[in-house]
Structures are given as C-alpha cells and as structure tokens.
MARBA-767690 format. One line per field, with one value per residue (C-alpha): z, x, y. Coordinates in pm, 1 decimal, decimal comma, always signed. Last residue first. Layout:
REM residues N
c3 <- c(Z/...)
c1 <- c(X/...)
c2 <- c(Y/...)
***
This chain:
REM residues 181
c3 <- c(+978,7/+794,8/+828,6/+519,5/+488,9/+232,8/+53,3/+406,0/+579,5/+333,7/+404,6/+466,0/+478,3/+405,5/+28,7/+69,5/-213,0/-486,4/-482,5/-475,7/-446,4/-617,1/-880,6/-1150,5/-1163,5/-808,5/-822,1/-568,4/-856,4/-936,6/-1020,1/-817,9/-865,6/-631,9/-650,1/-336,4/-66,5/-296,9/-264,4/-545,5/-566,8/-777,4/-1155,7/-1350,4/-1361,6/-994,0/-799,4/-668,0/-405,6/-452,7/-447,2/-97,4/-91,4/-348,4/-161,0/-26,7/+345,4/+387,5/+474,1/+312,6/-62,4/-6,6/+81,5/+342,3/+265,6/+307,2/+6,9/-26,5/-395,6/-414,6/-754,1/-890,3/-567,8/-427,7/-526,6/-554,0/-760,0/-1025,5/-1057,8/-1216,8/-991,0/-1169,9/-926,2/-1169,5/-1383,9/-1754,8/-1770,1/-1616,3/-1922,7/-1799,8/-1965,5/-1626,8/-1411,1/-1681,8/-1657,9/-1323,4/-1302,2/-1558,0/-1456,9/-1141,3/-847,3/-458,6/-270,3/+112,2/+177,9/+533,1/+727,1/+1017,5/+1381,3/+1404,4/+1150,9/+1089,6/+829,6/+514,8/+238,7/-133,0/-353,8/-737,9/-678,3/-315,3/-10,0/+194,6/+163,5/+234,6/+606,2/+759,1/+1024,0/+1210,1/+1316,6/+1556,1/+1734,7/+1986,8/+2034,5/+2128,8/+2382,5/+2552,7/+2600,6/+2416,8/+2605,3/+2686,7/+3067,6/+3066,2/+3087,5/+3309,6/+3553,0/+3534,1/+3625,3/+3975,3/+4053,6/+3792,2/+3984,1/+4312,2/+4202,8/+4079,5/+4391,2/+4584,5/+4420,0/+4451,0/+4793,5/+4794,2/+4616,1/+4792,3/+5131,3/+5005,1/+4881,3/+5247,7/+5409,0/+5194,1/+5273,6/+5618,8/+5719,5/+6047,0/+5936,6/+5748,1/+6010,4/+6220,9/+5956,4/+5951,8/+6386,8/+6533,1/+6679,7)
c1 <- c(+105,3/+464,2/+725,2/+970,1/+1332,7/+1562,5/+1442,1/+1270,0/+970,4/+829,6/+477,5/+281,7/-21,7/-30,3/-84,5/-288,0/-161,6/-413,6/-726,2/-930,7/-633,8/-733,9/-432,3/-330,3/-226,4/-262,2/-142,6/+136,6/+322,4/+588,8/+315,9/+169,0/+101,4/-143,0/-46,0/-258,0/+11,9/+301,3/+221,3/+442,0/+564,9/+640,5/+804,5/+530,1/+494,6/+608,5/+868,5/+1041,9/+1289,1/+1655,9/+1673,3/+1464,4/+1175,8/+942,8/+765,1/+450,9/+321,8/-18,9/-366,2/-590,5/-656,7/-507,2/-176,8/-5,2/+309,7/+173,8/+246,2/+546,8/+663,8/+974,5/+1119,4/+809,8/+773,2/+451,4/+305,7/-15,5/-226,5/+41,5/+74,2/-271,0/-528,6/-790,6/-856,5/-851,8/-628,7/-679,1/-864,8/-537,0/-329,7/-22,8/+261,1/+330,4/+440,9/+653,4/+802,2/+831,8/+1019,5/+1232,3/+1357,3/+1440,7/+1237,2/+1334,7/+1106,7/+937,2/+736,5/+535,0/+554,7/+215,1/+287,1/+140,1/+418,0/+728,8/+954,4/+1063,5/+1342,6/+1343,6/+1666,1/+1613,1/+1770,8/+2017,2/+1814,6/+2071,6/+1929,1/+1579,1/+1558,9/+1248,5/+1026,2/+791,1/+392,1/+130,1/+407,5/+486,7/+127,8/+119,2/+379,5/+309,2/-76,7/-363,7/-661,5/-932,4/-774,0/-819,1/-1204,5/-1198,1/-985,9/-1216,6/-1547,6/-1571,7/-1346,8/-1589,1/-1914,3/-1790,1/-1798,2/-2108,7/-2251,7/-2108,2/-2227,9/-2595,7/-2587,4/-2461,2/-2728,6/-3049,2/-2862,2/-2886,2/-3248,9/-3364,7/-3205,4/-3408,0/-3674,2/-3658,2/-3976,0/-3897,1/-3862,6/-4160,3/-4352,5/-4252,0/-4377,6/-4739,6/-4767,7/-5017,4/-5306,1)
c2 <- c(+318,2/+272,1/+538,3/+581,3/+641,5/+762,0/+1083,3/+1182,8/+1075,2/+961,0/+803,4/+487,9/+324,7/-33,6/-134,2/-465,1/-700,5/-762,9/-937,5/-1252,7/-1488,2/-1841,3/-1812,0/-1583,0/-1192,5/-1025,2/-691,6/-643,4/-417,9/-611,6/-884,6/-1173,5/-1568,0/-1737,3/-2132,5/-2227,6/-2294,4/-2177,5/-1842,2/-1635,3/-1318,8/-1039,0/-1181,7/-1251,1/-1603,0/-1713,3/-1521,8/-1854,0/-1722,0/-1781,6/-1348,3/-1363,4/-1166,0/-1354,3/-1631,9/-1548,6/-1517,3/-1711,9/-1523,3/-1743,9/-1578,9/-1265,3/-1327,3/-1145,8/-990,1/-602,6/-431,2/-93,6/-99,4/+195,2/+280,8/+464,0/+676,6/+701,1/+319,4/+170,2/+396,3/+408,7/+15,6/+77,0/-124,5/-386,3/-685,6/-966,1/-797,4/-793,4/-413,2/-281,3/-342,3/-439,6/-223,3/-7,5/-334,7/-454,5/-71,4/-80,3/-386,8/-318,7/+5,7/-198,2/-209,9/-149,7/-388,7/-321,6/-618,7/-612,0/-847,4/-867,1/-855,5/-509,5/-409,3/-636,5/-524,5/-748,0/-607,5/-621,2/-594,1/-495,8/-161,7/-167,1/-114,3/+11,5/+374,9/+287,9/+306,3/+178,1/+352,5/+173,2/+254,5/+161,8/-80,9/+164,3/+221,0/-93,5/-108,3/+175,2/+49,9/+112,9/+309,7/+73,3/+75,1/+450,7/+352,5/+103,7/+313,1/+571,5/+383,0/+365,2/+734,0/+888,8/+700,7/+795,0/+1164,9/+1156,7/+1003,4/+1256,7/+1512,3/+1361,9/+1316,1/+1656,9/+1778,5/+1627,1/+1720,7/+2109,6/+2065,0/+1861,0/+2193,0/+2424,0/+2209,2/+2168,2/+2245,4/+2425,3/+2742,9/+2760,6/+2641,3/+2931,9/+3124,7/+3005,2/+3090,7/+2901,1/+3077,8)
***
C-alpha cells in the first residue's frame, strides 16, 4: 500500500508556487530597472525647464518704450503704453476687428501690453519695437513680409494675418516685474 501523504510531500507544489513567484519578482524588477531610464529620459532637462518661464523687470521700461524677451526661443513684446495708446486701443469698436478681442481681455494692467512677436499669418517677427520702426496704420506693429498691420493692443487690424497677437501667459510678480510661462 502506498502511502497518499508521502506523495504529498513530494509533489512539489508548494515549492513549484514559491519558484513561480520569484521568477516572477524578478522579472518585475528587471523590467523597472529596463525601462526606468527611458522613462526619466522623457522628463525635460535642466535646461529646459529653465527656459519654461523668464522674469522681466518693468521698472526701466520708460512709458511709450517696448522691450523684446526671449521665451522658448520665441520674442516676446513687452510695451509700456501711453494714455494714448490705451485709449486708441479702448475706442475700437470690437465688432470691426477681424478677430474681435477688447484690449481689456488682453492686458492685466492697462499700461503694460504683453503679445508674443510672432505674426500670425506665417510666423514672421514684426516691426514695431524699435522707436525708428514702421508701426503701420494703427500704431502697434507692422509685418512687412505680407503687409499685416496691428494695434496697441496686439489685435490684428488689416492684412492677410488671421488673428491677433498670441497673449503668452504671464503674471506679476511684483509692481515692477513680471514672469512669463
């Protein structure tokens, strides 16, 4: 007569469980050691996220001057307006533009216009920044590659442009500096 738990012992399949698992363990944990660098590799570098955002410092800016910044490799147009300015920006009628913005929606602080300088129609900078610059018909900027004319505002007035400036995002920091992105 054979002995049924002697068989038991010798199945081996609480020992066949325990090999099943480590196998498995190990396994897991060669897959997180494979595929951990790739994944902290689609992290951004340093040097990116160093470029995520800037500051600028307002308080050299004199009224009427405007100022360019790089951001992510693109300028962006930081202009201190005159009373004038904003108020020929204000007296638009919003249901003329061809991309209909109130110059309220695109500024935080009346004086202070903040636009990327990228122009909407193929991507070239406009003229504007410089105090020789041609401003075009309304006094913001002008792209001489295509004739696109802009307002004080960044709103896109006349030419083949399709819409306004981009406002980037930024905030105040303090009274006289700002952090874009």
């Amino acid at each position: 007569m054979a002995d049924s738990g002697g068989a038991a012992a010798t199945d081996g399949t609480p020992r066949r469980d325990f090999l099943n698992l480590v196998t498995a363990s190990f396994a897991a944990v060669g897959v997180g050691a494979v595929a951990w660098p790739f994944i902290a590799s689609m992290q951004p570098a340093r040097d990116v996220l160093a470029l995520a955002s800037t500051e600028v410092d307002l308080a050299p800016i004199v009224e009427g001057q405007a100022v360019t910044v790089m951001w992510r490799g693109k300028p962006v147009f930081v202009r201190h307006r005159s009373a004038a300015e904003i108020t020929s920006a204000r007296e638009v009628p919003v249901s003329q533009l061809p991309d209909p913005a109130p110059d309220q929606a695109r500024v935080q602080k009346d004086q202070w216009l903040v636009v990327l300088g990228v122009c909407t129609h193929l991507g070239c900078v406009p003229l504007g920044q410089k105090p020789t610059d041609a401003r075009g018909d309304y006094g913001g900027w002008f792209c001489p590659c295509h004739g696109s004319h802009y307002d004080t505002a960044g709103r896109i007035r006349k030419g083949p442009a399709p819409r306004n400036l981009e406002v980037p995002q930024y905030a105040f920091t303090s009274d006289t500096k700002i952090r874009i992105g």
